[in-house]
C-alpha positions, -999 to 999 in steps of 0.1 A, spaced: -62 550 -303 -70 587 -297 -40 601 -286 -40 644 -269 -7 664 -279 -10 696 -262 7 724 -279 27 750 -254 10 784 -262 27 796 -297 30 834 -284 50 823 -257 75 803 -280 84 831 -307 65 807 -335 32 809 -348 15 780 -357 -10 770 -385 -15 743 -377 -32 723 -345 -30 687 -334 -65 688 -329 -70 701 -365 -90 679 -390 -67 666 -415 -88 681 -443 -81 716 -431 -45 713 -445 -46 684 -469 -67 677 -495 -86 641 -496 -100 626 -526 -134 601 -511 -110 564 -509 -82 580 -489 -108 598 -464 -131 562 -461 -99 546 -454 -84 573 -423 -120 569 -413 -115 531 -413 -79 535 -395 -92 558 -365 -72 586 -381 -92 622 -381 -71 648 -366 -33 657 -371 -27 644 -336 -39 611 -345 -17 614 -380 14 619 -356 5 587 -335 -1 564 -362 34 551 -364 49 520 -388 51 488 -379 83 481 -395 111 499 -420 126 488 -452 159 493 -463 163 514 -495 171 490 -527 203 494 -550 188 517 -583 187 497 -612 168 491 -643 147 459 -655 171 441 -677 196 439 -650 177 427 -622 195 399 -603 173 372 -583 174 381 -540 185 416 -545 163 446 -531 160 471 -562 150 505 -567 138 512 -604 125 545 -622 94 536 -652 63 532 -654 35 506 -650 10 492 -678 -17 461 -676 -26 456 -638 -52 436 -634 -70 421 -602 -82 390 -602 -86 359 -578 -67 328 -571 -88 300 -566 -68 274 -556 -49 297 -530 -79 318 -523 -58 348 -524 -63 380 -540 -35 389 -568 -31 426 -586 -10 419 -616 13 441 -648 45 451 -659 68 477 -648 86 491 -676 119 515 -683 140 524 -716 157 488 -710 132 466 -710 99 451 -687 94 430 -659 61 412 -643 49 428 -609 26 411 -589 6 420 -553 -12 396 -532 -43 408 -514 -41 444 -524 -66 443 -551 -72 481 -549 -33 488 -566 -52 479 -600 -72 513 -598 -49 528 -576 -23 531 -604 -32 540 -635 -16 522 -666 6 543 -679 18 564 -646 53 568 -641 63 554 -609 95 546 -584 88 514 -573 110 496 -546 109 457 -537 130 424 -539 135 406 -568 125 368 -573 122 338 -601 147 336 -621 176 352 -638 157 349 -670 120 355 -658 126 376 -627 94 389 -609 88 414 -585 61 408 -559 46 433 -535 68 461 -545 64 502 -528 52 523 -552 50 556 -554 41 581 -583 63 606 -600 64 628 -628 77 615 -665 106 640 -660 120 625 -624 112 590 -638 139 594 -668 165 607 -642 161 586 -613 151 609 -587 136 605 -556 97 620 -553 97 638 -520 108 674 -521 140 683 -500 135 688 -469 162 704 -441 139 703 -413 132 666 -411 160 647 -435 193 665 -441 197 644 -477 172 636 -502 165 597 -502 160 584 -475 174 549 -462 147 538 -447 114 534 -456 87 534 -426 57 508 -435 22 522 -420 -11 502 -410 -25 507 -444 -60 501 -455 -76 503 -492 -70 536 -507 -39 545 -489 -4 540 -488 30 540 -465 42 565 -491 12 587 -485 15 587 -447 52 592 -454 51 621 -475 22 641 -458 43 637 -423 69 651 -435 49 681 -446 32 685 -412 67 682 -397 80 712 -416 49 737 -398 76 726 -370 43 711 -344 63 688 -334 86 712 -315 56 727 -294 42 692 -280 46 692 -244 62 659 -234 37 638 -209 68 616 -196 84 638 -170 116 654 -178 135 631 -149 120 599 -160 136 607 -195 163 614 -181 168 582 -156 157 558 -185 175 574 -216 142 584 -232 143 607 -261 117 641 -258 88 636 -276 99 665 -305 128 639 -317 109 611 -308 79 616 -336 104 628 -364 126 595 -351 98 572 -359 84 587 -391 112 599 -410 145 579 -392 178 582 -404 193 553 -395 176 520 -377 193 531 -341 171 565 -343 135 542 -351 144 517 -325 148 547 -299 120 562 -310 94 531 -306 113 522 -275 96 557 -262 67 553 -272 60 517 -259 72 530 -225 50 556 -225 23 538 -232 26 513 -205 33 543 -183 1 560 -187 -17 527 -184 4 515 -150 -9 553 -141 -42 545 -145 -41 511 -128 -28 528 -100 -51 553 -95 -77 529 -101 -67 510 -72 -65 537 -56 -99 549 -59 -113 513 -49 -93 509 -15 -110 542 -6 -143 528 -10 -162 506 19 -174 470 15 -196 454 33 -181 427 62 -187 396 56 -177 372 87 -176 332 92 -167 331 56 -143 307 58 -165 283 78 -194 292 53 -172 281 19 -150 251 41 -188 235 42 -196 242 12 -168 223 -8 -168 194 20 -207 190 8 -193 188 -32 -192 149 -49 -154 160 -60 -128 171 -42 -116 208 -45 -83 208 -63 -54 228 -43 -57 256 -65 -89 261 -63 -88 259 -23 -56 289 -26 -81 308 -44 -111 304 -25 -87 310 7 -76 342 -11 -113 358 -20 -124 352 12 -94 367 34 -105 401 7 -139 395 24 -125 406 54 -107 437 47 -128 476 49 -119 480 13 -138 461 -14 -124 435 -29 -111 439 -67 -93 403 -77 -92 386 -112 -93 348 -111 -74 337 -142 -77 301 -149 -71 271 -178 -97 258 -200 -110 233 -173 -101 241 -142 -130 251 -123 -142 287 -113 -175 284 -115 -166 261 -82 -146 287 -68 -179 316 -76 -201 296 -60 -179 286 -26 -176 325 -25 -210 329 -30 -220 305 -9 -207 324 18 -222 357 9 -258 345 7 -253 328 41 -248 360 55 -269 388 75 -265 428 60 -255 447 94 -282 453 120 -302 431 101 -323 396 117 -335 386 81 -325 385 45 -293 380 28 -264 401 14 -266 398 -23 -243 384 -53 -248 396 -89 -229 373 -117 -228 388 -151 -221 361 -180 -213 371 -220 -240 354 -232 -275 348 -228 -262 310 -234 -237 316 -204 -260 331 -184 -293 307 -182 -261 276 -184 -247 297 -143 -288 301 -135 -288 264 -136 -255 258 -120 -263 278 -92 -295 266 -87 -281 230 -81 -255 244 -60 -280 264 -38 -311 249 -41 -312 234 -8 -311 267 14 -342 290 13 -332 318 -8 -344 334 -38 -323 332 -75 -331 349 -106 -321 349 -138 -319 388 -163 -317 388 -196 -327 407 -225 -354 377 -240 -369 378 -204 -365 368 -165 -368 340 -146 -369 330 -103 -362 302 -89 -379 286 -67 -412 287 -82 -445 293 -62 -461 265 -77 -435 240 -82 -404 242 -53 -376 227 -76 -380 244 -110 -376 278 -117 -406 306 -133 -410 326 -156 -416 365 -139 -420 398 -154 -388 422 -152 -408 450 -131 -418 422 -109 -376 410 -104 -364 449 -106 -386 452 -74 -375 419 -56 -338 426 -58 -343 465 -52 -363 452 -16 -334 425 -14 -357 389 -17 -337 379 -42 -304 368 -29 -286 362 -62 -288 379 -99 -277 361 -127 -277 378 -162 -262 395 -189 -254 432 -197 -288 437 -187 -280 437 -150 -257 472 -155 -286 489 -168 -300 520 -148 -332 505 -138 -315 478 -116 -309 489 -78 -297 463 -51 -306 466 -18 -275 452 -1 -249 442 -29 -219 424 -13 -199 408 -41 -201 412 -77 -190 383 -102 -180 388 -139 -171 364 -162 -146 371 -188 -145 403 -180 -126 417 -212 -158 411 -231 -175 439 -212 -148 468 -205 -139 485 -174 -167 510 -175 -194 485 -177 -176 468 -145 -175 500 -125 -214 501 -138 -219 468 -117 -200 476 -89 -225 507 -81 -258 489 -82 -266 494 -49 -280 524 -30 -257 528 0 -220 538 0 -211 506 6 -190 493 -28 -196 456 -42 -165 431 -35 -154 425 -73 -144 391 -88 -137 390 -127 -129 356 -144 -116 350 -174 -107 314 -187 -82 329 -208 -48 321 -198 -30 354 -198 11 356 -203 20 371 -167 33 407 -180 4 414 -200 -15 405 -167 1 426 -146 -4 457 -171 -39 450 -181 -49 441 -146 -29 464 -126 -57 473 -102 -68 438 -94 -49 411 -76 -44 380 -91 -57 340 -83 -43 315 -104 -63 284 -112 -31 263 -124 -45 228 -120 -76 212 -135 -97 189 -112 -90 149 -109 -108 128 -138 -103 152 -167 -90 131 -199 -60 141 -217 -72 160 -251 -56 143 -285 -50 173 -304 -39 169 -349 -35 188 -374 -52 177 -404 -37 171 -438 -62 178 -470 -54 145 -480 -60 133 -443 -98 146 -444 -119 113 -450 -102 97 -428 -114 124 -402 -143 122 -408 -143 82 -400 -128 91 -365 -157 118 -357 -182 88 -371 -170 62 -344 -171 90 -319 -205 94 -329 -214 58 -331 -204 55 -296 -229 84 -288 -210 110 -284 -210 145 -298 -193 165 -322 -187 205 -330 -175 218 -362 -164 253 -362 -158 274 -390 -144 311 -396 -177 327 -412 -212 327 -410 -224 329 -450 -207 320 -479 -182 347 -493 -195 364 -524 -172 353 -556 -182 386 -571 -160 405 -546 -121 410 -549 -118 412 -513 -138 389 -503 -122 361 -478 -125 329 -485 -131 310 -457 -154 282 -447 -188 290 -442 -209 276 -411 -240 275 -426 -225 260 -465 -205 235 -445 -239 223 -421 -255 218 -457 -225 200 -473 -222 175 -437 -260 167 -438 -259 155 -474 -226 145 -479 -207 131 -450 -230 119 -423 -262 121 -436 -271 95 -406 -269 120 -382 -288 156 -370 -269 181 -375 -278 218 -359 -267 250 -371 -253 278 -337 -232 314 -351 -237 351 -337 -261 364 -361 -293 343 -347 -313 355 -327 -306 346 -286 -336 326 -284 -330 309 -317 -295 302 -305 -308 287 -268 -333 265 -288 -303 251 -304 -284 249 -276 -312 231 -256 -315 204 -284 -279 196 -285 -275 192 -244 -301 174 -244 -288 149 -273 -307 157 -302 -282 172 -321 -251 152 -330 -229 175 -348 -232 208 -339 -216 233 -365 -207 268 -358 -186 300 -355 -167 307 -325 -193 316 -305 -192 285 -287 -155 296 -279 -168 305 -242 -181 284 -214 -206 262 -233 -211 236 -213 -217 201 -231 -198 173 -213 -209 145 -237 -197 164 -270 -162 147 -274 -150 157 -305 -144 192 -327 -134 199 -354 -120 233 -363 -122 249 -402 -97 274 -414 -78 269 -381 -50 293 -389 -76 326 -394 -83 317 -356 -55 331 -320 -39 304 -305 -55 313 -272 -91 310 -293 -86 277 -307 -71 267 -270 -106 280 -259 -124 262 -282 -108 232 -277 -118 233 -243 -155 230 -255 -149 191 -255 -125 188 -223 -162 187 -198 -160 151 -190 -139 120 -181 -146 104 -219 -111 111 -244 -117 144 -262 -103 149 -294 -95 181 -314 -86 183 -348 -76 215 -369 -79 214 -409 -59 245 -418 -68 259 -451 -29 273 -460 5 265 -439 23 296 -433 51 292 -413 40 310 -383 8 300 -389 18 263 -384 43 273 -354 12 280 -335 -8 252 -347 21 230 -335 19 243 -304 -14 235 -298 -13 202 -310 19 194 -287 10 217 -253 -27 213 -231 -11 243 -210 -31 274 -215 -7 295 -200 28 281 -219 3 286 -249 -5 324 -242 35 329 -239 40 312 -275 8 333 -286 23 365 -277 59 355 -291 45 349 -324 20 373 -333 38 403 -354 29 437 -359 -6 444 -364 -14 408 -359 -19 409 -317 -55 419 -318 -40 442 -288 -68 468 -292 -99 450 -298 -92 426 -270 -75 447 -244 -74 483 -259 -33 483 -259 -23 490 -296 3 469 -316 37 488 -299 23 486 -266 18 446 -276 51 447 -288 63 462 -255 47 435 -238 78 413 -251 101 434 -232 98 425 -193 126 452 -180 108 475 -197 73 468 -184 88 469 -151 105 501 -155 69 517 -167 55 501 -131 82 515 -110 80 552 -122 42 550 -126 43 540 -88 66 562 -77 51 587 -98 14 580 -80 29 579 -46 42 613 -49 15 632 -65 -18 612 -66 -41 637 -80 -13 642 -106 -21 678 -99 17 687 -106 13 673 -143 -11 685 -157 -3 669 -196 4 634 -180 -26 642 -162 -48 650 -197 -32 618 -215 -40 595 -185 -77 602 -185 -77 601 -224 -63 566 -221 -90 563 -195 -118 569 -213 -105 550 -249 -103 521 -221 -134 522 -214 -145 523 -249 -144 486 -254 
């Protein structure tokens, strides 16, 4: 995450700078080609961004000591060198291993690293090292596995001294006592971050940053300046100083993001939206005309859109429900009532509803939906996509829809004939207008970002804004709700409609696998249908060190066609095909002639299948908890038993904690809590998901502080909404802002 440090104007401080947060880290260090692909890879370019990548975690210093007295359990710190490492694969495991011999006047011991094959060209044998880690085996073959290293000179190996230079400004003594572990990536190290910190820390930058957390909010929550902060997290003292230090940071991440919620929200409830009146009447008849019965939940949340309806403001609410529980019932009640109503001063036409979907899957899979659920009343539907367009009804024949050309659809909904626009991120392009745009619908809306939703919500050429709905059937712990979506209001779908089957969830055994197999057969048999997911796409090439070795989808379609049920068709669906390839596929196997359909997770969303019964889920550790919880859901469409079974490919314990969960809990939502509660640093998938980095994840964890970080931000927004009375608050908001928007 780009982060802005403004630096208070040297002159005025009696210091000159040389160096700039905004300076390119070349400018004052020198980079050899693996350490600059690997800051590239990282997100790290400018010292500003150097200063914000902080460690995950810290390690205590070990005990010095040589080889031949190294005691099994104990942490160690020894001065020598290193000879023999070699990389090399584990096939068995499938994990990468770097392994040699550290060596000292006393004798040798083995070293090993797993999954940092680079350490084998990294050090050079021969190089005199100080290498730091915990001792394991035995008293007579000890080992030491994924050990610090860092290099030294021959001279400071044979005394035992520390590598890094003294220096006053940061550390008042010379070895530190705790070590500060970085994101790494191949090519660089924690001892590299930790060294060349230090050195940008002696310029004395640090002490010119102006603070973006107002002096009073430090103050009220015992917040360190950020000065102390940064040299608290890099370069701590003690574990007090780095707890301090990330506690500050993770506040003031929330706090910006609360900030820019808030102002957000604000923006949207000073924009107009179009009336929409009888709505209640419009949706109550609309459910009452259904074959099932609206669950209670469902009827709270339709109750809730349509009260939005009749506020000035537009409407900006995220409906948050379980694998299963219906919101495309609750979309189309809504926009039931839309399409049933007049645009002001109008005697014909409709106000329109635009749903954007994913997928191209997702999107023709609602076009259908909707068309059953509206085809009765005399209105136009379309479907917009990037392989083409579609209207329903057709001229020719009233009860299927046609093909049309996209100039011909751009004009229909620009003149308003066509009522409702289903399609992808094709409908946020520039060449789409609405003539009367009431309510705008997007499902799982952290696919798209916030910027592509604000796109939506201005297709239209009044002043009028869009109500907005965004749906995600990802169950969300309630704190990372409330941040993420601080400018929507929140419907909870926490019931799933009458007739679902309870899903039979296991976790498979290598030894359990045939008979698997024989329980997917008798599904089968019984003519059903089956998925099989696995992690990758191709085959991982042996040749590569690094390459993961993971189940392949199209290996394993192969290896089920000839080897397991060669009795059955068996169809091939992952993200690399192209979309009409993939809706080919997707066409054979809802309409039966597929039986086993195997493939990545892009089925993870919304596919909608009701006789596929069973899945089956490869490498199920390498997948989130909320993922395989959304996956599972791919067999949970009907009233026949589902069953899910997960064939992890190694047992780690938290690995397994999650699996467990899953196979004992159906409840998305208690699943998201254990999700979050188990996933480490730099294992939250924070950023790519919902652009909030690992602290901020880990911050998550911390209620009291979340709602600290809401309180000031509100207070805060209340008092000076344009933030016009600060200004560096102001900068880092709208940095945030735009990295959000990024996604």
């Amino acid at each position: 995450m780009r982060f802005s440090c403004k630096i208070v104007n040297p002159q005025t401080c009696g210091y000159t700078l040389a160096m700039h947060q905004d300076d390119q880290i070349e400018k004052h260090f020198r980079l050899i080609p693996p350490q600059k692909a690997a800051l590239k890879r990282l997100g790290i370019t400018t010292i500003g961004d150097l200063l914000y990548h902080f460690p995950t975690r810290y390690e205590q210093a070990g005990e010095d000591s040589v080889s031949g007295q190294l005691v099994p359990g104990t942490k160690v710190t020894l001065y020598g060198s290193l000879s023999g490492l070699k990389a090399k694969k584990l096939w068995k495991s499938r994990r990468n291993i770097t392994e040699g011999w550290f060596e000292d006047a006393s004798g040798r011991v083995k070293v090993m690293w797993f999954n940092q094959p680079y350490m084998a060209s990294y050090v050079p044998s021969g190089t005199s090292v100080r290498l730091t880690g915990t001792v394991g085996g035995k008293s007579d073959k000890p080992y030491i596995s994924n050990p610090e290293v860092e290099k030294i000179s021959s001279t400071e190996a044979a005394q035992g001294l520390f590598a890094a230079q003294k220096d006053d400004v940061v550390l008042e003594n010379e070895m530190p006592n705790l070590f500060p572990v970085y994101p790494e990536s191949r090519g660089i190290t924690s001892r590299w971050f930790y060294h060349t910190l230090r050195k940008v820390f002696e310029t004395g930058i640090h002490k010119h940053i102006e603070d973006p957390i107002p002096e009073d909010t430090r103050a009220k929550l015992n917040l360190p300046d950020i000065s102390s902060a940064l040299v608290w997290i890099h370069t701590p003292e003690k574990q007090s100083h780095a707890d301090t230090a990330r506690k500050r940071f993770s506040f003031e991440e929330m706090f910006v993001l609360q900030i820019s919620r808030f102002l957000e929200r604000s923006e949207n409830d000073r924009e107009r939206a179009f009336a929409i009146d009888g709505a209640t009447a419009l949706a109550d008849s609309f459910i009452a005309a259904q074959e099932y019965s609206a669950t209670n939940a469902q009827r709270r949340a339709i109750a809730e859109i349509i009260a939005d309806f009749g506020k000035p403001h537009p409407m900006a609410r995220l409906l948050e429900g379980d694998v299963g529980s219906g919101k495309t019932l609750v979309a189309a009640a809504t926009s039931y009532a839309v399409v049933n109503s007049r645009p002001p001063d109008r005697k014909s036409g409709t106000l329109q509803v635009a749903y954007m979907a994913p997928t191209e899957i997702l999107a023709q899979q609602h076009f259908e939906s909707f068309i059953s659920y509206f085809k009765h009343l005399p209105i136009n539907i379309a479907l917009m996509t990037g392989s083409g367009c579609k209207k329903f009804p057709s001229k020719l024949h009233k009860d299927k829809p046609t093909d049309i050309s996209r100039s011909q659809l751009l004009k229909w909904v620009a003149n308003g004939e066509i009522a409702m626009v289903v399609g992808t991120h094709a409908l946020i392009q520039k060449s789409v207008k609405f003539q009367h745009l009431a309510y705008a619908i997007v499902d799982e809306q952290h696919r798209f970002g916030t910027k592509q939703r604000a796109k939506l919500a201005k297709k239209e050429s009044e002043s009028i804004a869009p109500h907005f709905l965004s749906m995600t059937a990802t169950p969300i712990p309630r704190t990372l709700a409330l941040t993420i979506y601080g400018d929507l209001d929140i419907s909870v779908l926490d019931e799933k409609p009458v007739g679902r089957a309870q899903i039979t969830t296991k976790i498979i055994a290598p030894e359990g696998r045939a008979e698997c197999y024989e329980a997917v057969r008798k599904q089968l048999e019984k003519g059903r249908q089956a998925y099989v997911i696995c992690p990758r796409i191709d085959e991982p090439d042996p040749t590569k060190i690094n390459a993961v070795m993971a189940k392949s989808a199209k290996v394993e379609a192969t290896r089920l066609k000839k080897e397991v049920f060669p009795e059955f068709e068996i169809g091939l669906l992952h993200g690399a095909m192209k979309p009409g390839e993939k809706d080919a596929v997707m066409k054979k196997f809802s309409a039966g002639e597929i039986h086993i359909l195997v493939a990545t997770s892009v089925v993870e969303v919304g596919v909608n299948v009701p006789n596929a019964t069973v899945i089956l889920i490869e490498g199920a550790e390498r997948f989130g908890l909320a993922q395989l919880h959304q996956l599972r859901g791919r067999v949970q469409r009907s009233s026949h038993a589902p069953y899910c079974y997960l064939l992890p490919e190694s047992r780690g314990e938290i690995s397994m904690r999650r699996l467990k969960a899953l196979e004992k809990s159906d409840d998305g939502f208690k699943l998201a809590e254990v999700d979050l509660e188990t996933r480490g640093p730099g294992d939250l998938y924070g950023k790519q998901q919902w652009g909030i980095s690992d602290l901020g994840m880990e911050a998550l964890k911390n209620p009291r502080l979340i709602s600290a970080a809401r309180t000031e931000a509100q207070e805060l927004v209340a008092n000076d909404p344009m933030l016009s009375r600060h200004k560096t608050l102001h900068e880092r908001v709208a940095n945030a802002s735009q990295e959000l928007h990024q996604e």
